[in-house]
mmCIF entry with sequence, helices, sheets and N, C-alpha, C, O atoms, coordinates in Angstrom:
data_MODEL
# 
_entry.id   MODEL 
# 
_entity.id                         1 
_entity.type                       polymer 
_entity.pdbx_number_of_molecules   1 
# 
_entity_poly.entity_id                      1 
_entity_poly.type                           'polypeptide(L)' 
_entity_poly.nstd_linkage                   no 
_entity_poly.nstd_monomer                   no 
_entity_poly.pdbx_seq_one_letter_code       
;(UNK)(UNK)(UNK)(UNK)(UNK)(UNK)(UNK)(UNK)(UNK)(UNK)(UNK)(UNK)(UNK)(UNK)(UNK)(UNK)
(UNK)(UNK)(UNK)(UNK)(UNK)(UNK)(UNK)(UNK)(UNK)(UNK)(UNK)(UNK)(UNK)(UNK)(UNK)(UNK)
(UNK)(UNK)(UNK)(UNK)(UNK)(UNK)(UNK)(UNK)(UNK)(UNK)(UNK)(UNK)(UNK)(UNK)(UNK)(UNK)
(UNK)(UNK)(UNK)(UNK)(UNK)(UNK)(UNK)
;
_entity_poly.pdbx_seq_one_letter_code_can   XXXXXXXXXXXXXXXXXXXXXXXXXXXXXXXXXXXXXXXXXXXXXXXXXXXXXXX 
_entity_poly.pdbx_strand_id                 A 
# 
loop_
_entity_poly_seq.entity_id 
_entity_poly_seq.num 
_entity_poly_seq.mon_id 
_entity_poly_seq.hetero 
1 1  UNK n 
1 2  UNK n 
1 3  UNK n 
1 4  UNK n 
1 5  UNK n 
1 6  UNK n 
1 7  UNK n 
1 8  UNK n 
1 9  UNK n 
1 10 UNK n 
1 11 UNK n 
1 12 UNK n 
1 13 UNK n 
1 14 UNK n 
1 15 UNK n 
1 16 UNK n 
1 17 UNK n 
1 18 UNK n 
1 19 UNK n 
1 20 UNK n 
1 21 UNK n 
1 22 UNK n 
1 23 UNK n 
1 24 UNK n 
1 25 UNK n 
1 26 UNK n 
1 27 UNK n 
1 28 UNK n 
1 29 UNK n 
1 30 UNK n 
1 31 UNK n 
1 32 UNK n 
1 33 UNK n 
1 34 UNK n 
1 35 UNK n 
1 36 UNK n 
1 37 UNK n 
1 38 UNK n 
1 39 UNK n 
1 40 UNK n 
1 41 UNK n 
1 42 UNK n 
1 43 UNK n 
1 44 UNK n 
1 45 UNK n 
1 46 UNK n 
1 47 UNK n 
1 48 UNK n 
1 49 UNK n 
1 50 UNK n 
1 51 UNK n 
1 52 UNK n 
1 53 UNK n 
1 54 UNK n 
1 55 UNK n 
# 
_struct_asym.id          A 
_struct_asym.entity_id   1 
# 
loop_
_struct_conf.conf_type_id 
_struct_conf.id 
_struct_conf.pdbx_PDB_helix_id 
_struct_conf.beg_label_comp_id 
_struct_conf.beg_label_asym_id 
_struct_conf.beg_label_seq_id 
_struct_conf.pdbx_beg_PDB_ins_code 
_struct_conf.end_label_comp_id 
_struct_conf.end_label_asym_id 
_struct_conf.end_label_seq_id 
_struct_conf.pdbx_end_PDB_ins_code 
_struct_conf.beg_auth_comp_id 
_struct_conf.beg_auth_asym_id 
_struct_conf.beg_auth_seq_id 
_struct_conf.end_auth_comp_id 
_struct_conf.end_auth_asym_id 
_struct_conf.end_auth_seq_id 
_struct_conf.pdbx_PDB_helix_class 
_struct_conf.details 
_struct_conf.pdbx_PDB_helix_length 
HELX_P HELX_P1 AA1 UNK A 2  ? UNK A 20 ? UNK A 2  UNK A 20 1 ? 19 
HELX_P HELX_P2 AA2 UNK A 35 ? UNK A 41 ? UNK A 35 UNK A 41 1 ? 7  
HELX_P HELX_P3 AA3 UNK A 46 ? UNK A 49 ? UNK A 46 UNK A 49 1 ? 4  
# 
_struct_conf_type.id          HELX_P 
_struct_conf_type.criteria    ? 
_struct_conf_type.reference   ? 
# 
loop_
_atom_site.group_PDB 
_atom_site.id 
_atom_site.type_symbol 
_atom_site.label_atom_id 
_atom_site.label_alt_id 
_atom_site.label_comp_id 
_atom_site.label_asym_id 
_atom_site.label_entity_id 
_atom_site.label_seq_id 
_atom_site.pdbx_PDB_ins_code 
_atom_site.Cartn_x 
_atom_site.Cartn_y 
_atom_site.Cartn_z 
_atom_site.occupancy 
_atom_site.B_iso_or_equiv 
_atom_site.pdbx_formal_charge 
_atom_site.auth_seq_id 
_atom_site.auth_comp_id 
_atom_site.auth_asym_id 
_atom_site.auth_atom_id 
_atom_site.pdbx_PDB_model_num 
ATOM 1   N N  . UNK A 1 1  ? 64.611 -14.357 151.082 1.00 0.00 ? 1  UNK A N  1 
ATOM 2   C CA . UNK A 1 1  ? 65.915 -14.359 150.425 1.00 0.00 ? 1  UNK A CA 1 
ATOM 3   C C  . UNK A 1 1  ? 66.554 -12.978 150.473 1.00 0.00 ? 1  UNK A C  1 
ATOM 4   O O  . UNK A 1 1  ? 67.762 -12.916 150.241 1.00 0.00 ? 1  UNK A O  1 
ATOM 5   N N  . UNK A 1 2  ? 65.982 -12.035 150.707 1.00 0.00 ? 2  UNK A N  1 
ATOM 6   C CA . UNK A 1 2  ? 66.342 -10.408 150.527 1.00 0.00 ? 2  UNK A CA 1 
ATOM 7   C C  . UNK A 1 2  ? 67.385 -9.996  151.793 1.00 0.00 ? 2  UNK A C  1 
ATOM 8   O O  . UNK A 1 2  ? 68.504 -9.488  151.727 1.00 0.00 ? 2  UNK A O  1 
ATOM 9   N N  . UNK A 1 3  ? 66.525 -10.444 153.069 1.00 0.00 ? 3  UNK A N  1 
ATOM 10  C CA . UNK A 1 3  ? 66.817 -10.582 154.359 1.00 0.00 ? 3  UNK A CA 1 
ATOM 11  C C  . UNK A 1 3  ? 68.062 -11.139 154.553 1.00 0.00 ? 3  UNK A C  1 
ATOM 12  O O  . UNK A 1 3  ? 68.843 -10.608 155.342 1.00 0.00 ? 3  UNK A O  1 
ATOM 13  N N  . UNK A 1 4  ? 68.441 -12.411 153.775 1.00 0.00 ? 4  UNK A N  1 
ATOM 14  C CA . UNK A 1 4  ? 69.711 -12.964 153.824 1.00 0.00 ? 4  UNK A CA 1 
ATOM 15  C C  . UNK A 1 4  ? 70.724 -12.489 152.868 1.00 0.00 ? 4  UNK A C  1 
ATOM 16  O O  . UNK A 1 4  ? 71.928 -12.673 153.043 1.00 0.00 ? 4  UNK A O  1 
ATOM 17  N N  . UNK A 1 5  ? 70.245 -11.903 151.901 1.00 0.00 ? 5  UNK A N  1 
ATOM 18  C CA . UNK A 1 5  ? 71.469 -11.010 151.326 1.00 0.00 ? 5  UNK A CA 1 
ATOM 19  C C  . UNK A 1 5  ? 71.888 -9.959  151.933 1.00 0.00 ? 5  UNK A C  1 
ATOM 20  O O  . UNK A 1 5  ? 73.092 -9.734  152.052 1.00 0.00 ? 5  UNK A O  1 
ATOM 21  N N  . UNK A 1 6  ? 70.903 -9.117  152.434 1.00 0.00 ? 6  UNK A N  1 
ATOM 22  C CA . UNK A 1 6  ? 71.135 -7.897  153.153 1.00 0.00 ? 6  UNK A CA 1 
ATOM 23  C C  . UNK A 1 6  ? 71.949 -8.428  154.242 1.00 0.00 ? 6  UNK A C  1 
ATOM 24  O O  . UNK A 1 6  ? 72.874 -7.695  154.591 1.00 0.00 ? 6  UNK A O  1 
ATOM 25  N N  . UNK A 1 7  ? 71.819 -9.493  154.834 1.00 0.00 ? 7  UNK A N  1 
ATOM 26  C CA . UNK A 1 7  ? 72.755 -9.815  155.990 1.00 0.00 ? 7  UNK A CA 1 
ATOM 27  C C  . UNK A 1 7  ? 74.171 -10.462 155.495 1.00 0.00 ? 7  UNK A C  1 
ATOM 28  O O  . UNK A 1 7  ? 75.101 -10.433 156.300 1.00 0.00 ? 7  UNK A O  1 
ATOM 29  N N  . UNK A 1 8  ? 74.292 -10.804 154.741 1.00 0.00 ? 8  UNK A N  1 
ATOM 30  C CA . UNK A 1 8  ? 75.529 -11.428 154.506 1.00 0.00 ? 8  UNK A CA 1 
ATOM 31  C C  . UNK A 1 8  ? 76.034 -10.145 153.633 1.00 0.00 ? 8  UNK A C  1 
ATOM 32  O O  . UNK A 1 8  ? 77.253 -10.169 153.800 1.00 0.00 ? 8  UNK A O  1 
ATOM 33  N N  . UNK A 1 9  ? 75.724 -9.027  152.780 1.00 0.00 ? 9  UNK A N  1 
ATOM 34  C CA . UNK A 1 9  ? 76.261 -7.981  152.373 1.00 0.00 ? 9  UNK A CA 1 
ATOM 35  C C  . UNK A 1 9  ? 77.042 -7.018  153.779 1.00 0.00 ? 9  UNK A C  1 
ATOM 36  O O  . UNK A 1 9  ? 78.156 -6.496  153.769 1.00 0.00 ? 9  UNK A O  1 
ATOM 37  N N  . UNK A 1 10 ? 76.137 -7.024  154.775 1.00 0.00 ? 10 UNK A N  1 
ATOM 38  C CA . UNK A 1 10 ? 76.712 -6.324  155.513 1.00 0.00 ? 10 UNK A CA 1 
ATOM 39  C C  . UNK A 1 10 ? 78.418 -6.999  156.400 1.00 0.00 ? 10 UNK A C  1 
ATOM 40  O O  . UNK A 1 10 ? 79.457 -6.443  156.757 1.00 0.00 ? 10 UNK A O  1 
ATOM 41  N N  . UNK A 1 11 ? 77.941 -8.330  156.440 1.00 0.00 ? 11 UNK A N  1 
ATOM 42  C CA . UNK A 1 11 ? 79.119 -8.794  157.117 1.00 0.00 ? 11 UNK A CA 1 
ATOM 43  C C  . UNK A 1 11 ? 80.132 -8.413  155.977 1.00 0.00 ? 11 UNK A C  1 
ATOM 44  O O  . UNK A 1 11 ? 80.782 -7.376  156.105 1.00 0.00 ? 11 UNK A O  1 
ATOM 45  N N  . UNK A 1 12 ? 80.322 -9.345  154.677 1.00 0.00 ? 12 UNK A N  1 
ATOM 46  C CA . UNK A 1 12 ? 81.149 -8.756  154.017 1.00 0.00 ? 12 UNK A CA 1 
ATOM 47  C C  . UNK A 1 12 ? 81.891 -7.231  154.271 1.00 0.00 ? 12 UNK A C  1 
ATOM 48  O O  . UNK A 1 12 ? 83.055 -6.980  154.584 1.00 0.00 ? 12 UNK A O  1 
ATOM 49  N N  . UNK A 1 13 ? 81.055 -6.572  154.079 1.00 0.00 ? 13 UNK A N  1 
ATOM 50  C CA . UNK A 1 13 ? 80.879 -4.625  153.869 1.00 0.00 ? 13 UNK A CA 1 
ATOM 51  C C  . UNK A 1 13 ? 82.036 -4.579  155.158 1.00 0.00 ? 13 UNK A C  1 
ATOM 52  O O  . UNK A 1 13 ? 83.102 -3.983  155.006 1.00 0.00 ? 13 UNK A O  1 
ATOM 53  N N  . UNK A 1 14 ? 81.694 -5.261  156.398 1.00 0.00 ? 14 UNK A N  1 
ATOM 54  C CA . UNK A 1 14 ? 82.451 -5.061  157.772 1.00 0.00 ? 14 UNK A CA 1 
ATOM 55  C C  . UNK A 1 14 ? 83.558 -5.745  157.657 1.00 0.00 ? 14 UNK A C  1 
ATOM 56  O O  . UNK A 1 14 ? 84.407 -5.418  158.485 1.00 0.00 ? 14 UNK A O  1 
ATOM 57  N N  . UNK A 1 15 ? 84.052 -7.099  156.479 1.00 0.00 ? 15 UNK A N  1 
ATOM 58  C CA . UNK A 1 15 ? 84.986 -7.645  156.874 1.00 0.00 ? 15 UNK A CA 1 
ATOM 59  C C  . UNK A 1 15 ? 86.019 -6.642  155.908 1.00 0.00 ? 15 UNK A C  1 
ATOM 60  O O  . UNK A 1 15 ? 87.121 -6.363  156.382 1.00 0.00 ? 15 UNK A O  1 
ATOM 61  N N  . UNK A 1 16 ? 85.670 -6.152  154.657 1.00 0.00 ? 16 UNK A N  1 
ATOM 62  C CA . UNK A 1 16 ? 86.169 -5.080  153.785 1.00 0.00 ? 16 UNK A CA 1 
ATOM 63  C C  . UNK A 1 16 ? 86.676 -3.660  154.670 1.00 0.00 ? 16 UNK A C  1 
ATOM 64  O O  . UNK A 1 16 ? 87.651 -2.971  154.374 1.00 0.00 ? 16 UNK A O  1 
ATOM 65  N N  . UNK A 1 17 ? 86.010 -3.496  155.494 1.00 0.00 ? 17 UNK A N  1 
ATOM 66  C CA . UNK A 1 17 ? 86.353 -2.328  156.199 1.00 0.00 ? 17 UNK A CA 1 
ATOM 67  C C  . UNK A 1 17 ? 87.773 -2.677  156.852 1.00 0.00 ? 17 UNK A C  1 
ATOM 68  O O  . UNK A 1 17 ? 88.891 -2.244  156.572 1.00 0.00 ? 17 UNK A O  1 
ATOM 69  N N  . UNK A 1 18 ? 87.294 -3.747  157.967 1.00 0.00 ? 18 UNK A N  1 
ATOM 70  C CA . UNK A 1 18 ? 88.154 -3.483  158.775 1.00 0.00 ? 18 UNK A CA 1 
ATOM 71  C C  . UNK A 1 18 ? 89.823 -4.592  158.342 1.00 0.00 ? 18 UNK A C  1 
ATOM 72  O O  . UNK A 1 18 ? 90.813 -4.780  159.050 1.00 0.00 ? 18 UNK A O  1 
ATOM 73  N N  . UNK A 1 19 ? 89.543 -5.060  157.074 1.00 0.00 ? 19 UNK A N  1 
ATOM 74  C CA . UNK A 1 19 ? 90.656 -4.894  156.315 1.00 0.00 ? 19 UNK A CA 1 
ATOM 75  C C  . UNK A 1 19 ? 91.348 -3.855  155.712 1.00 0.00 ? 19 UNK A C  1 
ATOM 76  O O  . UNK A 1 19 ? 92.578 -3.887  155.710 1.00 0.00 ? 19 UNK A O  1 
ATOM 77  N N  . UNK A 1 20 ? 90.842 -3.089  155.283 1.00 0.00 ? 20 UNK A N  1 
ATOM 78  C CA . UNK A 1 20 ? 91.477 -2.019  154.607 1.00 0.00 ? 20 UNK A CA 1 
ATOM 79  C C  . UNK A 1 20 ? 91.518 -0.881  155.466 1.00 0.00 ? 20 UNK A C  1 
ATOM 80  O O  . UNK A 1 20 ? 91.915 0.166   154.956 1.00 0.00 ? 20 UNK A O  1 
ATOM 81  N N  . UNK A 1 21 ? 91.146 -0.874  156.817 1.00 0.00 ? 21 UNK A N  1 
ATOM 82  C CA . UNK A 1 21 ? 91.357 0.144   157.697 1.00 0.00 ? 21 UNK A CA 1 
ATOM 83  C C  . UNK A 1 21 ? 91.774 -0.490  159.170 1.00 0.00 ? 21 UNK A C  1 
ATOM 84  O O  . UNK A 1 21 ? 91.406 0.013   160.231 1.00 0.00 ? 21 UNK A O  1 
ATOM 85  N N  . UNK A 1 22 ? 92.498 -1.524  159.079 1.00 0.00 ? 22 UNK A N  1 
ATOM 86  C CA . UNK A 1 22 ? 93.049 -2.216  160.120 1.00 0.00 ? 22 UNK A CA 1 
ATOM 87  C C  . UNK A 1 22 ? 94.156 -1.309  161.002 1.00 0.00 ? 22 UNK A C  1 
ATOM 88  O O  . UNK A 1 22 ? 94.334 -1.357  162.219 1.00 0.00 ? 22 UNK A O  1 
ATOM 89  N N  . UNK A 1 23 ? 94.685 -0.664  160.244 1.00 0.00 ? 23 UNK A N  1 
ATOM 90  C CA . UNK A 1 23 ? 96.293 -0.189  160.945 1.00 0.00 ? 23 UNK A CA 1 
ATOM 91  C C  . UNK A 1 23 ? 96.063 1.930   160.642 1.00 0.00 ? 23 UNK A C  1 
ATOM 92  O O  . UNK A 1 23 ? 96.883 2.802   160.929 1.00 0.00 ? 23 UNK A O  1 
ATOM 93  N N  . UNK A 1 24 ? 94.691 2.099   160.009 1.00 0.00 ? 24 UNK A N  1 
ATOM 94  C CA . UNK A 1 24 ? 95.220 3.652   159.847 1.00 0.00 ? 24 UNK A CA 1 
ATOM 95  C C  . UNK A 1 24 ? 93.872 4.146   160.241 1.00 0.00 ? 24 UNK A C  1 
ATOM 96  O O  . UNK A 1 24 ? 92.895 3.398   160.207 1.00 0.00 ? 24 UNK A O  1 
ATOM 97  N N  . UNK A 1 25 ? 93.814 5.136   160.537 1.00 0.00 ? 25 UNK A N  1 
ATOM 98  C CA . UNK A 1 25 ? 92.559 6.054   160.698 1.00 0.00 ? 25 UNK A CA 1 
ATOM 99  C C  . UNK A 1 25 ? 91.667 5.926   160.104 1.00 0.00 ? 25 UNK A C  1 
ATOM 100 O O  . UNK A 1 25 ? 91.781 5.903   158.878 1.00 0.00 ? 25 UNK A O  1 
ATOM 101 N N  . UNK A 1 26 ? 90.127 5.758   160.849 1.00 0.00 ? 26 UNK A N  1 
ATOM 102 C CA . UNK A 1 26 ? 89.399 5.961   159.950 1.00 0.00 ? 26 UNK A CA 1 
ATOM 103 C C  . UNK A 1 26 ? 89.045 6.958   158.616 1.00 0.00 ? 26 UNK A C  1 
ATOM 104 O O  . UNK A 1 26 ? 88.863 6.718   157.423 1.00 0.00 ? 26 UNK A O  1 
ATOM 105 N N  . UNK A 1 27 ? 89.043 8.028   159.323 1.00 0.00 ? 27 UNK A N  1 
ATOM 106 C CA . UNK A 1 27 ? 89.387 9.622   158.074 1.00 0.00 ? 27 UNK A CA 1 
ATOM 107 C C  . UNK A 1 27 ? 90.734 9.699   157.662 1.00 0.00 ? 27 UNK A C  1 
ATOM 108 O O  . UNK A 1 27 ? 91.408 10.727  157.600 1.00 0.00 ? 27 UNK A O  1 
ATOM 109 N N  . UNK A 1 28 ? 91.183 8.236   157.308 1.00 0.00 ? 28 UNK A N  1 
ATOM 110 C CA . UNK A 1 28 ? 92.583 9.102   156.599 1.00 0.00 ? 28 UNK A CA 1 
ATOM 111 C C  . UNK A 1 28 ? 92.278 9.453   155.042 1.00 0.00 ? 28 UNK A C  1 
ATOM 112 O O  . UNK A 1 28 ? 91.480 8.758   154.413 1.00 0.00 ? 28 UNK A O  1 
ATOM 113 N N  . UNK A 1 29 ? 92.775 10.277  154.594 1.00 0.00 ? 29 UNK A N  1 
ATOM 114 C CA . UNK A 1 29 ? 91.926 10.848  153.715 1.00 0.00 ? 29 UNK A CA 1 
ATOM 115 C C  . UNK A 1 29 ? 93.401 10.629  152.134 1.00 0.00 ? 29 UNK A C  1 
ATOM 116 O O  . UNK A 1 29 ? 93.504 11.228  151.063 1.00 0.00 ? 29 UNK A O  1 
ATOM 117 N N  . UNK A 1 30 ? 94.182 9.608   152.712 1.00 0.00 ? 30 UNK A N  1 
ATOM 118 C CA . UNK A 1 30 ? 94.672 9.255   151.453 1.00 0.00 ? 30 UNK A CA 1 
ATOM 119 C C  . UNK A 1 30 ? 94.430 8.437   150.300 1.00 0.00 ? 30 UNK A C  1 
ATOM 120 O O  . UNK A 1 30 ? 93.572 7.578   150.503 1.00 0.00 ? 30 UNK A O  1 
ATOM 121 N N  . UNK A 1 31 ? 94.854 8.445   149.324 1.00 0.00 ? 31 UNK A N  1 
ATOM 122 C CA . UNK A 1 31 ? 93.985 7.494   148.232 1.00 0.00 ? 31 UNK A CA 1 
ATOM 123 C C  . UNK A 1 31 ? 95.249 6.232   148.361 1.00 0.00 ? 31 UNK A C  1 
ATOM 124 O O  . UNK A 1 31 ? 96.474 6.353   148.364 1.00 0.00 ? 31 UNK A O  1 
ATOM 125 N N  . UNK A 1 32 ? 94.727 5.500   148.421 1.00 0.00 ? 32 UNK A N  1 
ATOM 126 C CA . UNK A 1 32 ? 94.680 4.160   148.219 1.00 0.00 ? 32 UNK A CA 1 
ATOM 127 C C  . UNK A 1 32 ? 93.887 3.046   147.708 1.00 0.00 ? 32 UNK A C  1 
ATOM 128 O O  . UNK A 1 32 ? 92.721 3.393   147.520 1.00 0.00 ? 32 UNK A O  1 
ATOM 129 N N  . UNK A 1 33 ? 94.086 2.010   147.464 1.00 0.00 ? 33 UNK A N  1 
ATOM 130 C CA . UNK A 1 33 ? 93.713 1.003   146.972 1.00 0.00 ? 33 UNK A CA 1 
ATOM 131 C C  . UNK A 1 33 ? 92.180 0.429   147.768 1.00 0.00 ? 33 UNK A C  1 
ATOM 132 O O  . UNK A 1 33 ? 91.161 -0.007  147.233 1.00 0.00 ? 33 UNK A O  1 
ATOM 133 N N  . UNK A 1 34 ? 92.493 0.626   149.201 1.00 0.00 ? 34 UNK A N  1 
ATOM 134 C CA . UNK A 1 34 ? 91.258 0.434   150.450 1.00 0.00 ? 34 UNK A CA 1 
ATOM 135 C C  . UNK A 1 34 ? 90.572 1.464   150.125 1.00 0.00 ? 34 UNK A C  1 
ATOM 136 O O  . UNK A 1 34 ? 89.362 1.240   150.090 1.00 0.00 ? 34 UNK A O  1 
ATOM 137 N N  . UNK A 1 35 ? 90.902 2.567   149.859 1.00 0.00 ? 35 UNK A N  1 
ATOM 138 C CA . UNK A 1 35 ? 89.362 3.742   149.530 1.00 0.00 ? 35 UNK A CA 1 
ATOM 139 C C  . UNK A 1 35 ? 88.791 2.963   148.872 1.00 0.00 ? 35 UNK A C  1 
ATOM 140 O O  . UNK A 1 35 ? 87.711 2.508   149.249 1.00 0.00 ? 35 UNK A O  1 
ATOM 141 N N  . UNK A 1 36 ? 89.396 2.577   147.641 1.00 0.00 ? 36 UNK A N  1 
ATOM 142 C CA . UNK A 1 36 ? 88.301 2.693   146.611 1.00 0.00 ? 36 UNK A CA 1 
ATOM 143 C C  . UNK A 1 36 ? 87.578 1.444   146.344 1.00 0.00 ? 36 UNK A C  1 
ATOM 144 O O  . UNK A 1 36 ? 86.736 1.275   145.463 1.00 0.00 ? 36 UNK A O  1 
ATOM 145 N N  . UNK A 1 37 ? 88.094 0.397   147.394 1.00 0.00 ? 37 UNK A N  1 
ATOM 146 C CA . UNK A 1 37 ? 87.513 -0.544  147.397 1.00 0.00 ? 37 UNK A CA 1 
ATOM 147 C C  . UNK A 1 37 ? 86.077 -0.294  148.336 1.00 0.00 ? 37 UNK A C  1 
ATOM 148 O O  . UNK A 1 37 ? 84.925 -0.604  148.032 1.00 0.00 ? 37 UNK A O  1 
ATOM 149 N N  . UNK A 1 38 ? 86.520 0.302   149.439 1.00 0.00 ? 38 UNK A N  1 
ATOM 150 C CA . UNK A 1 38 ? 85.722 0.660   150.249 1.00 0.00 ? 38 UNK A CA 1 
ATOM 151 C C  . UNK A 1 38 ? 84.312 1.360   150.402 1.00 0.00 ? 38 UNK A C  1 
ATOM 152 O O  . UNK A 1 38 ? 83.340 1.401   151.157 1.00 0.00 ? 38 UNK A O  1 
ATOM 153 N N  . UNK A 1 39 ? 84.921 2.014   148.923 1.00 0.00 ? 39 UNK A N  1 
ATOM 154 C CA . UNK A 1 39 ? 83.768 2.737   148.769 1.00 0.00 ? 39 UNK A CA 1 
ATOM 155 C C  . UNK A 1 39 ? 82.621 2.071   147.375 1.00 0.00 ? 39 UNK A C  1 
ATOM 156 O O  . UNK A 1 39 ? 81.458 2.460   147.269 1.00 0.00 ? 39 UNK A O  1 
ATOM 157 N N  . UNK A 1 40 ? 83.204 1.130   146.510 1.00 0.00 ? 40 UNK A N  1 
ATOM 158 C CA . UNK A 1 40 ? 82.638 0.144   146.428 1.00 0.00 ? 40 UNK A CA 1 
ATOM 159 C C  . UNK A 1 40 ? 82.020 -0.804  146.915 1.00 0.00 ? 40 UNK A C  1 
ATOM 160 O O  . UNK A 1 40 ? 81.180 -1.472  146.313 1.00 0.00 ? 40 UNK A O  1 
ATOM 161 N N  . UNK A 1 41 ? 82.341 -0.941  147.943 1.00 0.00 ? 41 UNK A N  1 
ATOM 162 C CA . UNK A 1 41 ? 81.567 -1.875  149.370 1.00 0.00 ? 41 UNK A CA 1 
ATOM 163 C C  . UNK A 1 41 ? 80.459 -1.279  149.383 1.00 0.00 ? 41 UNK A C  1 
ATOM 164 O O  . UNK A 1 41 ? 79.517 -2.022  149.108 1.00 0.00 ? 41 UNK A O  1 
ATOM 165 N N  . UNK A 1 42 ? 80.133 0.038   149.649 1.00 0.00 ? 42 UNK A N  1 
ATOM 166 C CA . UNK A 1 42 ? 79.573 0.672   150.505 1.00 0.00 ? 42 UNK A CA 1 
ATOM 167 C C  . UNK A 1 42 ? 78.667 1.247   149.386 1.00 0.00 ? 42 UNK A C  1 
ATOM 168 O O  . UNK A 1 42 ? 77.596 1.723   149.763 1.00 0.00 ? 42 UNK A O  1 
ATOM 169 N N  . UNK A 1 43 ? 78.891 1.264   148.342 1.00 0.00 ? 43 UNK A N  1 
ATOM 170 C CA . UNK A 1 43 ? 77.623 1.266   147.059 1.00 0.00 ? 43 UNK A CA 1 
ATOM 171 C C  . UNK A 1 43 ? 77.317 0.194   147.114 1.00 0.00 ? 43 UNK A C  1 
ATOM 172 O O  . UNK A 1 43 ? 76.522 0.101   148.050 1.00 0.00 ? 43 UNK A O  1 
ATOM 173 N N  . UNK A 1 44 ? 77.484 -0.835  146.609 1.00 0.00 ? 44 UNK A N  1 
ATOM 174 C CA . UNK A 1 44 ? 76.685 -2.443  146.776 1.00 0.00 ? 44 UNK A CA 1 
ATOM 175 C C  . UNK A 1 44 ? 76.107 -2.667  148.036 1.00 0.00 ? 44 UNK A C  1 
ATOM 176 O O  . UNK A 1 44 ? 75.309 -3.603  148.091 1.00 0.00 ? 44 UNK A O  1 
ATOM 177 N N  . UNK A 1 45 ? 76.361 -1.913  149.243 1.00 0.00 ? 45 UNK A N  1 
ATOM 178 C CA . UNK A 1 45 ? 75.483 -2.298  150.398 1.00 0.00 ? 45 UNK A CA 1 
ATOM 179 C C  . UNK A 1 45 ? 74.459 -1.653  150.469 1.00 0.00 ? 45 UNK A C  1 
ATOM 180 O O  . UNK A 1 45 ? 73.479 -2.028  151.113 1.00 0.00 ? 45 UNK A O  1 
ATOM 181 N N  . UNK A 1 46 ? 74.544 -0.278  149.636 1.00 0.00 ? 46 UNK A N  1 
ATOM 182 C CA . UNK A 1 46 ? 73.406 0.700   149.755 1.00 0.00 ? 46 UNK A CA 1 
ATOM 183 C C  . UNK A 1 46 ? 72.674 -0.128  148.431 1.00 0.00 ? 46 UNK A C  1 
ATOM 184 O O  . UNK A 1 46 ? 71.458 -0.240  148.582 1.00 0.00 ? 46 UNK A O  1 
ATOM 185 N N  . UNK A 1 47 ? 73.097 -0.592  147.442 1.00 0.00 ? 47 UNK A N  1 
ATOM 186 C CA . UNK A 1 47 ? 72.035 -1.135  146.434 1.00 0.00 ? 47 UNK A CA 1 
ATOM 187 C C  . UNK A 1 47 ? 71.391 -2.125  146.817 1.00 0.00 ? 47 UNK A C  1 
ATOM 188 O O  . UNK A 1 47 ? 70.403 -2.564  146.228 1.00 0.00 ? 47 UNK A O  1 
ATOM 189 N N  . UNK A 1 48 ? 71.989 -2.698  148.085 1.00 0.00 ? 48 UNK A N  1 
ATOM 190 C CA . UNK A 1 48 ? 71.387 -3.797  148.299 1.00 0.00 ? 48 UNK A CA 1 
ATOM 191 C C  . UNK A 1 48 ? 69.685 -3.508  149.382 1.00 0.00 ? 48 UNK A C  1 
ATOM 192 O O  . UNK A 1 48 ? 68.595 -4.061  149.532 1.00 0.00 ? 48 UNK A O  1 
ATOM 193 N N  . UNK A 1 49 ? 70.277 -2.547  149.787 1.00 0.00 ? 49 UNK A N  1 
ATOM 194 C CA . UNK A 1 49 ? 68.827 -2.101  150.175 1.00 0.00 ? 49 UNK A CA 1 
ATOM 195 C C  . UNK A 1 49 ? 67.971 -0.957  149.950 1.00 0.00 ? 49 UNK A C  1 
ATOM 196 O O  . UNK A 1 49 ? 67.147 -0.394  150.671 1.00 0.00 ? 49 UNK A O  1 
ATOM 197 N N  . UNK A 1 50 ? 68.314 -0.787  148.943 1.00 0.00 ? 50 UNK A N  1 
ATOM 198 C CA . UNK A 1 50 ? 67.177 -0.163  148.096 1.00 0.00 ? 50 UNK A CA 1 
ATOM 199 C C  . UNK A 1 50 ? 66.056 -1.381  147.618 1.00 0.00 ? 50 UNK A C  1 
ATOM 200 O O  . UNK A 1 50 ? 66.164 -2.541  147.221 1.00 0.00 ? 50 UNK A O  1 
ATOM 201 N N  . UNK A 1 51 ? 64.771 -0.312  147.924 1.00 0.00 ? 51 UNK A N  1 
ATOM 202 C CA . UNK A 1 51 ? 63.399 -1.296  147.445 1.00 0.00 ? 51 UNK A CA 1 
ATOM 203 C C  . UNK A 1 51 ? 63.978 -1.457  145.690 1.00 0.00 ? 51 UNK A C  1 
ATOM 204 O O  . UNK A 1 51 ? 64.666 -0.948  144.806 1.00 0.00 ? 51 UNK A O  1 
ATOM 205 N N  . UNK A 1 52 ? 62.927 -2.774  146.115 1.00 0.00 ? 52 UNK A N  1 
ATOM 206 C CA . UNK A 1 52 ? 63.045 -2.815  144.456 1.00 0.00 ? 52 UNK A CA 1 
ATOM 207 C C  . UNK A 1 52 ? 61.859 -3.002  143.570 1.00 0.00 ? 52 UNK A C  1 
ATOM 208 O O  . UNK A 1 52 ? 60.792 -3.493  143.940 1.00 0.00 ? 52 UNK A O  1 
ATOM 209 N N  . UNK A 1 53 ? 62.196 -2.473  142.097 1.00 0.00 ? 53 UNK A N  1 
ATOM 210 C CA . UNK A 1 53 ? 61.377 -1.884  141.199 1.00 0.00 ? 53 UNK A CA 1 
ATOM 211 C C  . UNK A 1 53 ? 60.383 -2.579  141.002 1.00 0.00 ? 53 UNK A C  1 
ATOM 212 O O  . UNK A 1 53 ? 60.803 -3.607  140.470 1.00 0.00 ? 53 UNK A O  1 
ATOM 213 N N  . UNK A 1 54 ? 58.816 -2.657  141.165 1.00 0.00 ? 54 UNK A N  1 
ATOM 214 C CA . UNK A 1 54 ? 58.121 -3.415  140.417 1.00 0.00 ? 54 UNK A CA 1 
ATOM 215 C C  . UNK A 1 54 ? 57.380 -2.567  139.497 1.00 0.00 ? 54 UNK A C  1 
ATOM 216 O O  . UNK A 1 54 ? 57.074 -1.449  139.910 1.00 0.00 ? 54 UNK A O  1 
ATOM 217 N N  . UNK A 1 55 ? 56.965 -2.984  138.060 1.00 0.00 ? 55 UNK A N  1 
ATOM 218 C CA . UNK A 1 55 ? 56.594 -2.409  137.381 1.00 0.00 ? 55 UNK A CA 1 
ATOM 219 C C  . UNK A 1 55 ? 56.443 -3.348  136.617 1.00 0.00 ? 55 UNK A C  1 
ATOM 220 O O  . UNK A 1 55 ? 55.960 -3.163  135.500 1.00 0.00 ? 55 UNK A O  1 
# 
């Protein structure tokens, strides 16, 4: 089940990107609405593969 989240996080993660960076530079370095989504993407993809805790 891990395997298939990690894979369907990433498609998401790619369909988020190349929505919000369809028409401008990758380094455009203005704030908008797509940064900050983007960079929300891109924390939930990294949480998604982080090991996880057993204890």
């Amino acid at each position: 089940m891990k395997k298939q989240l990690q894979g369907i996080a990433l498609i998401l993660i790619s369909i988020l990107l190349m929505l919000g960076y369809g028409n401008a530079p990758f380094f455009d370095l203005s704030f908008r609405w797509s940064l900050i989504f983007s960079i929300i993407g891109i924390v939930g993809v990294v949480m998604t593969f982080l090991p996880d805790k057993k204890g």
